[in-house]
Biotite code that builds the C-alpha atoms (Angstrom):
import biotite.structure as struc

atoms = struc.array([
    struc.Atom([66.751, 252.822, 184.195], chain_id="A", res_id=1, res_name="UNK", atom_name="CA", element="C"),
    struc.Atom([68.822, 255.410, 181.587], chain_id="A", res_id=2, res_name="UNK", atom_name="CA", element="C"),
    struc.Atom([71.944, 255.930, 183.313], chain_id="A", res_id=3, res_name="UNK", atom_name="CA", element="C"),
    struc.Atom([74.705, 258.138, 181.900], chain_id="A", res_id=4, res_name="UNK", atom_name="CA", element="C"),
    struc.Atom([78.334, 258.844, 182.485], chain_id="A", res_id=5, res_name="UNK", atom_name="CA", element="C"),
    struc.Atom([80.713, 261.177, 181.270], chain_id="A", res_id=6, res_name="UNK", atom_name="CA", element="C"),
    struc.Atom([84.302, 261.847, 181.757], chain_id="A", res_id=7, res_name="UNK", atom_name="CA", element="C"),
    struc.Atom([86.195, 265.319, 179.892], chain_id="A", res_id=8, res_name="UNK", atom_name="CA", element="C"),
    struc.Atom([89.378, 266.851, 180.625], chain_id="A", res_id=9, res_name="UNK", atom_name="CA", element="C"),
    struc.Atom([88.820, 270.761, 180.575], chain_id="A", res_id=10, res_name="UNK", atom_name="CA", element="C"),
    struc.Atom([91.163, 273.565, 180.537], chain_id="A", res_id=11, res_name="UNK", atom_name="CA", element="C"),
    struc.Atom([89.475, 274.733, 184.127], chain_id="A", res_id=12, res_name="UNK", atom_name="CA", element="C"),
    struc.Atom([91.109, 274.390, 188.030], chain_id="A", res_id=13, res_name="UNK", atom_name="CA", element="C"),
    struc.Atom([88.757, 271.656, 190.019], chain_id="A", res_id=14, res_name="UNK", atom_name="CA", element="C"),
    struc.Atom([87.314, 274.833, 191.925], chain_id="A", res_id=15, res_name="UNK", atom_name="CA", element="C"),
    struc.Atom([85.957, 276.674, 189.113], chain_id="A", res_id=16, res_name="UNK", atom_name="CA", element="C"),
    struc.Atom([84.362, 273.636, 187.718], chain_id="A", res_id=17, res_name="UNK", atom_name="CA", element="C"),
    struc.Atom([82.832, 272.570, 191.087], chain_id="A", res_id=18, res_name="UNK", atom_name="CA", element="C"),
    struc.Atom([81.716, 276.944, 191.430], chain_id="A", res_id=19, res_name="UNK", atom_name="CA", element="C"),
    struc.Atom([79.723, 276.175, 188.076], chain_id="A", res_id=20, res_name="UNK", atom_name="CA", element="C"),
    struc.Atom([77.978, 272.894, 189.031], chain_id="A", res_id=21, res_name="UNK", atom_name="CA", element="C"),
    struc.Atom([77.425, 273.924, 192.475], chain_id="A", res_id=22, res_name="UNK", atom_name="CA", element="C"),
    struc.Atom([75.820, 277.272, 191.869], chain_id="A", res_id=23, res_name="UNK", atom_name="CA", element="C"),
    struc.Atom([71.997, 275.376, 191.040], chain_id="A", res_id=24, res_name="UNK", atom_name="CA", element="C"),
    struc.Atom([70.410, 278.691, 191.347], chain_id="A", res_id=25, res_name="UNK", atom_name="CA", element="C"),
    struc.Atom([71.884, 279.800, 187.701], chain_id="A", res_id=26, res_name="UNK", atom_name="CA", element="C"),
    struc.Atom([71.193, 276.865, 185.807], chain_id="A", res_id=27, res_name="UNK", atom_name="CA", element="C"),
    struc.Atom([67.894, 278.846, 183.930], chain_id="A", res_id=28, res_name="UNK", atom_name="CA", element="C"),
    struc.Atom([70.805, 281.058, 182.652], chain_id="A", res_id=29, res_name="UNK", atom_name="CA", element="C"),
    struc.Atom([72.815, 278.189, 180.583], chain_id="A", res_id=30, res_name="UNK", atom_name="CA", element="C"),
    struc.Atom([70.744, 274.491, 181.025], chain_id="A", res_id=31, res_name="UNK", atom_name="CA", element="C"),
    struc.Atom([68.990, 273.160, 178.122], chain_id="A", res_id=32, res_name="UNK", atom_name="CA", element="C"),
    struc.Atom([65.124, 272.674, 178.960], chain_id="A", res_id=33, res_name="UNK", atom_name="CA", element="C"),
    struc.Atom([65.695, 274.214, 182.838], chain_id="A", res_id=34, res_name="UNK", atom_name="CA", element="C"),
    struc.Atom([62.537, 276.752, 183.135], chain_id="A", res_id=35, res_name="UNK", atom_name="CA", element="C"),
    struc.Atom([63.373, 278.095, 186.742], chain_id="A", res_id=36, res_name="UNK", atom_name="CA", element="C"),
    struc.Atom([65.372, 276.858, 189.636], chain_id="A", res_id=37, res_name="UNK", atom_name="CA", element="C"),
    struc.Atom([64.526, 277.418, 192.957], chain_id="A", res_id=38, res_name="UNK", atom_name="CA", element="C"),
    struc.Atom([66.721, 276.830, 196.822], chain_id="A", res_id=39, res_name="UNK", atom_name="CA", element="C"),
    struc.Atom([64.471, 275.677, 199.193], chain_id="A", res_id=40, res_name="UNK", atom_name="CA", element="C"),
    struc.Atom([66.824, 276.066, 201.893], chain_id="A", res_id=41, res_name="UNK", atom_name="CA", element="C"),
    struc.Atom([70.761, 275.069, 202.301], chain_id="A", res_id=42, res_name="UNK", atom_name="CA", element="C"),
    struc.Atom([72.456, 273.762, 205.635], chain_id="A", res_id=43, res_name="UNK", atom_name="CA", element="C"),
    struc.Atom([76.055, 272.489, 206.708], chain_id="A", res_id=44, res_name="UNK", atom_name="CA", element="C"),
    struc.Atom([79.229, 273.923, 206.528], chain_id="A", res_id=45, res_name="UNK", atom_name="CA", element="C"),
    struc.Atom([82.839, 274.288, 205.027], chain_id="A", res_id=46, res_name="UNK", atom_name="CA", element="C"),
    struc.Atom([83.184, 270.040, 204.944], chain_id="A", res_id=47, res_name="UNK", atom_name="CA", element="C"),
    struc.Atom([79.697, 269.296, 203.592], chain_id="A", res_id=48, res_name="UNK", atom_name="CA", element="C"),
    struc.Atom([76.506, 271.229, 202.493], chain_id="A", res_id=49, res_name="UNK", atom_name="CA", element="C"),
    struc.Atom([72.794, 270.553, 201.721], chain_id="A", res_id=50, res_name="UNK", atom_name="CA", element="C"),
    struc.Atom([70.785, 272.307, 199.415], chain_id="A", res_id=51, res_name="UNK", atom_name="CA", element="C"),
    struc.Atom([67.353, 271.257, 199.045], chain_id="A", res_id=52, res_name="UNK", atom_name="CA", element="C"),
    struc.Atom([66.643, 272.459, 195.020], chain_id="A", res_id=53, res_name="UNK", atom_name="CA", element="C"),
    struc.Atom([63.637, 272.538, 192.596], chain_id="A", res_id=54, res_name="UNK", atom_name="CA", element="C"),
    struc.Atom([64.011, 272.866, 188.956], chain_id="A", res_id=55, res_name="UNK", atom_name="CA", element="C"),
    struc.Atom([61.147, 272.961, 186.412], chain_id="A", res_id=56, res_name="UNK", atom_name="CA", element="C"),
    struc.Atom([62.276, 271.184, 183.132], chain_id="A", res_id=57, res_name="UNK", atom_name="CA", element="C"),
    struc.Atom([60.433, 272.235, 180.332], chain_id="A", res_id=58, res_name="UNK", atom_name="CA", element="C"),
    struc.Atom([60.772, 270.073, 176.616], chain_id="A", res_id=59, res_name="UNK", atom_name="CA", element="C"),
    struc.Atom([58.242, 271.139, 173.868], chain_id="A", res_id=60, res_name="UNK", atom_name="CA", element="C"),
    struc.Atom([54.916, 269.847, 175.446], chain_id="A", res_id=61, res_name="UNK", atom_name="CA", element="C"),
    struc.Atom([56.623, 267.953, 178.951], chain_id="A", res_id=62, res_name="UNK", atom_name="CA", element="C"),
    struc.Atom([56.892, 270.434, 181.715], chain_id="A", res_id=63, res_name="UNK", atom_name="CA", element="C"),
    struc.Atom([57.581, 269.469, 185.409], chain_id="A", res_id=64, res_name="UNK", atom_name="CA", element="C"),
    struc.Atom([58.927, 270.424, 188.436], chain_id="A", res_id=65, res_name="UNK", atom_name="CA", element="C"),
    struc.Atom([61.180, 267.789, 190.970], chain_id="A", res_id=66, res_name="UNK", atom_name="CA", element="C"),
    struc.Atom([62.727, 268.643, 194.141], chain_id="A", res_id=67, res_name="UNK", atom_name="CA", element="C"),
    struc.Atom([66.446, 266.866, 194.936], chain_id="A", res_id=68, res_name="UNK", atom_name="CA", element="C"),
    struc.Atom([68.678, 267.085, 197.863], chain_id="A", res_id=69, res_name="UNK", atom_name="CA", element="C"),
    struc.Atom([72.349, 268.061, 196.540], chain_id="A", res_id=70, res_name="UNK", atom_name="CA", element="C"),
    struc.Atom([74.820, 267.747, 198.793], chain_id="A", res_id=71, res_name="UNK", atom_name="CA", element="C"),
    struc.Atom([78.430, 270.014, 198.023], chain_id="A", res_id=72, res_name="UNK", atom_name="CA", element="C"),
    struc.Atom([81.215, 268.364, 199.390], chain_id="A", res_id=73, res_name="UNK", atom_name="CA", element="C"),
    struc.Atom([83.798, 271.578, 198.658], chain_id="A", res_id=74, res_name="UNK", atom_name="CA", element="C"),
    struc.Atom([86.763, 269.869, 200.454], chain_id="A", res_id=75, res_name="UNK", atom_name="CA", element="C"),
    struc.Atom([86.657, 266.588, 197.816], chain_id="A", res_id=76, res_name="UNK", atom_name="CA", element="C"),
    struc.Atom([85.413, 268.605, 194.978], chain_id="A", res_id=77, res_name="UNK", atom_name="CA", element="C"),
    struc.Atom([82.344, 266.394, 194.544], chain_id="A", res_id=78, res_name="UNK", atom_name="CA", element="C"),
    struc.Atom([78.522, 266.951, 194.268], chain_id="A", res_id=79, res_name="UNK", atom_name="CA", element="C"),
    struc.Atom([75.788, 264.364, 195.067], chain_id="A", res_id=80, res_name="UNK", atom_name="CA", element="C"),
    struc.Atom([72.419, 264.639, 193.950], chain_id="A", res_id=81, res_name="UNK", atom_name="CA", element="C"),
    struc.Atom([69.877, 262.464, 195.279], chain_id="A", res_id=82, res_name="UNK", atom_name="CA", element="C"),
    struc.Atom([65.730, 262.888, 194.287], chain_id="A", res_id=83, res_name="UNK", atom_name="CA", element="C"),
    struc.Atom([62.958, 264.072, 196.548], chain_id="A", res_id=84, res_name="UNK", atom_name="CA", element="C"),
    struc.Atom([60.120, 264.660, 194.753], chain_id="A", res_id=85, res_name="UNK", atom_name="CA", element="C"),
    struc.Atom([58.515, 265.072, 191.087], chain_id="A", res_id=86, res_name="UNK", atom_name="CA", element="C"),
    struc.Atom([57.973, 262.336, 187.959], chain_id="A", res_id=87, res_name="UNK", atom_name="CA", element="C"),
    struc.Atom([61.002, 260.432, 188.826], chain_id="A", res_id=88, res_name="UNK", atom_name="CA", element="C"),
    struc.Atom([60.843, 256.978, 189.915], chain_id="A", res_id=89, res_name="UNK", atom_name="CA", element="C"),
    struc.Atom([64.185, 256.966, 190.808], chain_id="A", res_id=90, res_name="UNK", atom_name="CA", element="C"),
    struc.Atom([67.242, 259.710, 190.119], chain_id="A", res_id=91, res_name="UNK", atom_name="CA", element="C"),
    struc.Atom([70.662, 260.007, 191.088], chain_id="A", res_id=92, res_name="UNK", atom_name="CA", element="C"),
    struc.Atom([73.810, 262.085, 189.933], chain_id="A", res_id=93, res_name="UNK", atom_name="CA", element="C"),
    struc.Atom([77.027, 262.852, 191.004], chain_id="A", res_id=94, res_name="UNK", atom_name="CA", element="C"),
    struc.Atom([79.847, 265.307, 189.630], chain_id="A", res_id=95, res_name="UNK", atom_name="CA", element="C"),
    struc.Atom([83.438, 265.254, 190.463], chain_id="A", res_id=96, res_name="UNK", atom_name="CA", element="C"),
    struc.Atom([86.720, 267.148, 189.518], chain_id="A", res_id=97, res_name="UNK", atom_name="CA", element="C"),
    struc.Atom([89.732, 266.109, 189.782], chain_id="A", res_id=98, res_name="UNK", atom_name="CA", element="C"),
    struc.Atom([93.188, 268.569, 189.039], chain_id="A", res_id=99, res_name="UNK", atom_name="CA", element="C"),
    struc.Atom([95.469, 267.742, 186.355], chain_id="A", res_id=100, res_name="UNK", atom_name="CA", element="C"),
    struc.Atom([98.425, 269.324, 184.806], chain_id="A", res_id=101, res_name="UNK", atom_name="CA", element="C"),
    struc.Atom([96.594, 271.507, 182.491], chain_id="A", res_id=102, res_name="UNK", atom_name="CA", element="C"),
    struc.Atom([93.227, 271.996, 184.521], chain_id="A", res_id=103, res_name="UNK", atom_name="CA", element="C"),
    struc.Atom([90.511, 268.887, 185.797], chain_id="A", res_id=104, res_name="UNK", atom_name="CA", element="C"),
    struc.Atom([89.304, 266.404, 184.463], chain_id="A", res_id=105, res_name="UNK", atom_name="CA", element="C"),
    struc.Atom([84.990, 266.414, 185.018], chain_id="A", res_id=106, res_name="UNK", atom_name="CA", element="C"),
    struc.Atom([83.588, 262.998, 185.663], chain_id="A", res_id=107, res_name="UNK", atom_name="CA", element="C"),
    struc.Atom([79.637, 263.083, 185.578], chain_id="A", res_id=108, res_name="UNK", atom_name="CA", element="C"),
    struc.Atom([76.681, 260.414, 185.705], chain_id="A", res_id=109, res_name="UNK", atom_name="CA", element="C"),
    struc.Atom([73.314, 260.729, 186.494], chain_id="A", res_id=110, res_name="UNK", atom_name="CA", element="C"),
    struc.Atom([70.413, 257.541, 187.081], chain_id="A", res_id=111, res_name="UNK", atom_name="CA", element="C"),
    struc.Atom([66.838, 258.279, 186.526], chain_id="A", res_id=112, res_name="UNK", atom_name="CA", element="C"),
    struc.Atom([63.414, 256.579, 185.767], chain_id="A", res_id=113, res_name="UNK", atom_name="CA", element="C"),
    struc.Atom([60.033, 257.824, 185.413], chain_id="A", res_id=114, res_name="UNK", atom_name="CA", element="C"),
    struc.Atom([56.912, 257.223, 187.080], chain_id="A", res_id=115, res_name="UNK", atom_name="CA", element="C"),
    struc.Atom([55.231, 257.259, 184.009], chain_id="A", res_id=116, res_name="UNK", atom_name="CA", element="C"),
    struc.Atom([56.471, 254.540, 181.947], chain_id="A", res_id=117, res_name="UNK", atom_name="CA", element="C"),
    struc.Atom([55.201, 256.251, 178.626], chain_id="A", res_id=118, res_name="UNK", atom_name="CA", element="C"),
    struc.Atom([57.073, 259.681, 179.151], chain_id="A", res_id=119, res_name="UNK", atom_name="CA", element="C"),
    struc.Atom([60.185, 257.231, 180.111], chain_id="A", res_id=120, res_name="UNK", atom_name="CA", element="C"),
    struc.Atom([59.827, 255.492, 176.390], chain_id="A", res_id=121, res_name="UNK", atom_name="CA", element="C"),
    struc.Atom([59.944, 258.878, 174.965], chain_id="A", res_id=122, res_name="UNK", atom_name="CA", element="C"),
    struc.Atom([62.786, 260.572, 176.616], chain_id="A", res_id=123, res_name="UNK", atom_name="CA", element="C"),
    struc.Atom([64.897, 257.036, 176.437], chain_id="A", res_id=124, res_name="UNK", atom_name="CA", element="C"),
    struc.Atom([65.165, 257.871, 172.685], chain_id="A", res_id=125, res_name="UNK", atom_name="CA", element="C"),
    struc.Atom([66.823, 260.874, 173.161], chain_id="A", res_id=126, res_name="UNK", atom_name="CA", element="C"),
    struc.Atom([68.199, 260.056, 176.650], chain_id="A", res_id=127, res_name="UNK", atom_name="CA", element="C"),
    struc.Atom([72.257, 259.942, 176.118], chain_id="A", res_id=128, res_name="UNK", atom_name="CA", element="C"),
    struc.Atom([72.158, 262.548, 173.423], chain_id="A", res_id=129, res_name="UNK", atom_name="CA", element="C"),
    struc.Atom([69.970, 265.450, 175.962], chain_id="A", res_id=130, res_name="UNK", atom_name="CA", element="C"),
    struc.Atom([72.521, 264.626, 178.447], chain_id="A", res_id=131, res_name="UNK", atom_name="CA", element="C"),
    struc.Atom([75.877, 265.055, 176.316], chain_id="A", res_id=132, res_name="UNK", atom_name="CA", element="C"),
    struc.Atom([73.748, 268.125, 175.801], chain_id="A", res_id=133, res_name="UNK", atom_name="CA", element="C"),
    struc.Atom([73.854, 269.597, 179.386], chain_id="A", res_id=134, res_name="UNK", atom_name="CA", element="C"),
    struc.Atom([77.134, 268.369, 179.778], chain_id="A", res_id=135, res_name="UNK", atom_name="CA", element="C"),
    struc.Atom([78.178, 271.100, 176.649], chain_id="A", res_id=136, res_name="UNK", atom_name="CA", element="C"),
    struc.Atom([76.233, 273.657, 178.354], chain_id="A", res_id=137, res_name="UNK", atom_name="CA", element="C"),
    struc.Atom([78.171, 273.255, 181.384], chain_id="A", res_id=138, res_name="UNK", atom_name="CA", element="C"),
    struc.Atom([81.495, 273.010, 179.562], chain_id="A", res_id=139, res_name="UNK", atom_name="CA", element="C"),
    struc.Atom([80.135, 276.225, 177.340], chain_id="A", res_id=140, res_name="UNK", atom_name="CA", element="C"),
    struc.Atom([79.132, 278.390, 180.420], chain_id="A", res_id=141, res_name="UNK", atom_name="CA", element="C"),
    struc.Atom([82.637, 277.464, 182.251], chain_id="A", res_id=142, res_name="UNK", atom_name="CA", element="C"),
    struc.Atom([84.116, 279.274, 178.594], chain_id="A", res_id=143, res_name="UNK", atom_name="CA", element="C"),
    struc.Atom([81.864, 281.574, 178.938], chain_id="A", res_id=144, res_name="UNK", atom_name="CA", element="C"),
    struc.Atom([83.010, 282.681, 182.751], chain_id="A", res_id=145, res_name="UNK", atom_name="CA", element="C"),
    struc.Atom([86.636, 281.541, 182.055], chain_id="A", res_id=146, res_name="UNK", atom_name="CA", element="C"),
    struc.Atom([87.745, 282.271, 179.162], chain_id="A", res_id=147, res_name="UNK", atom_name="CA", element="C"),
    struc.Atom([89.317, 279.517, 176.955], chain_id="A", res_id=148, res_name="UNK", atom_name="CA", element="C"),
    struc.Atom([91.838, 278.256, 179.217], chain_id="A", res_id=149, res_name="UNK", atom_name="CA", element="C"),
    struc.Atom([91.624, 278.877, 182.667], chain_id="A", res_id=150, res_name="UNK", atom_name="CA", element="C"),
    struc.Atom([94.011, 276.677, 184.378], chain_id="A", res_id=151, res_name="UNK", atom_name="CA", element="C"),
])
């Protein structure tokens, strides 16, 4: 399975980071090859929420749709993403932020495989650079919203 992981410093307070991650509904705005998004529904409370999500993921002739469960945990500035339904095999993801002197430091990873073993050889090739990708766009929208330094 392509797994991923990604750690950055940025010049952004945990909350803001964990605001731009969480907010799923706005990823069409900023996320490389996200078509729509969509909340299902969203339950919990101030320690713990659950969002039930589809995106649609569109790359040149590859277009599908997958549900996930993400689950916001606002208190420890983390957010779990676990896969319901789609081509996935298998995918999991988690963010977290954690303050530092001059803003948070992001840790990321995400664990996927596809059904279809000949759309997985495809997108292996290009796996690690796509997601440094989407990791940018994040990092670019938080400028974006921001400013340049935040913290």
């Amino acid at each position: 399975m392509p797994r991923h992981s990604e750690r950055r410093a940025l010049p952004y307070t945990p909350d803001q980071m964990y605001d731009l991650v969480a907010d799923v509904a706005r990823y069409p705005e900023f996320l490389p090859w996200t078509a729509a998004a969509r909340i299902r529904s969203r339950t919990g409370g101030p320690e713990g929420e659950v969002m039930l999500a589809d995106l649609i993921i569109s790359f040149k002739l590859f277009r599908e749709s997958f549900g996930s469960r993400v689950t916001l945990w606002p208190g420890k500035k983390r957010i779990e993403t676990e896969y319901l339904d789609g081509p996935f095999r298998h995918l999991q993801s988690e963010w977290t932020f954690t303050p530092t002197a001059s803003g948070c430091e992001v840790d990321f990873w995400v664990d996927f495989e596809f059904r279809n073993p000949i759309i997985g050889r495809v997108v292996g090739v290009v796996f690690n650079e796509a997601m440094q990708r989407v990791v940018a766009a994040f990092e670019k929208r938080a400028r974006q919203l921001y400013g340049a330094s935040a913290a």
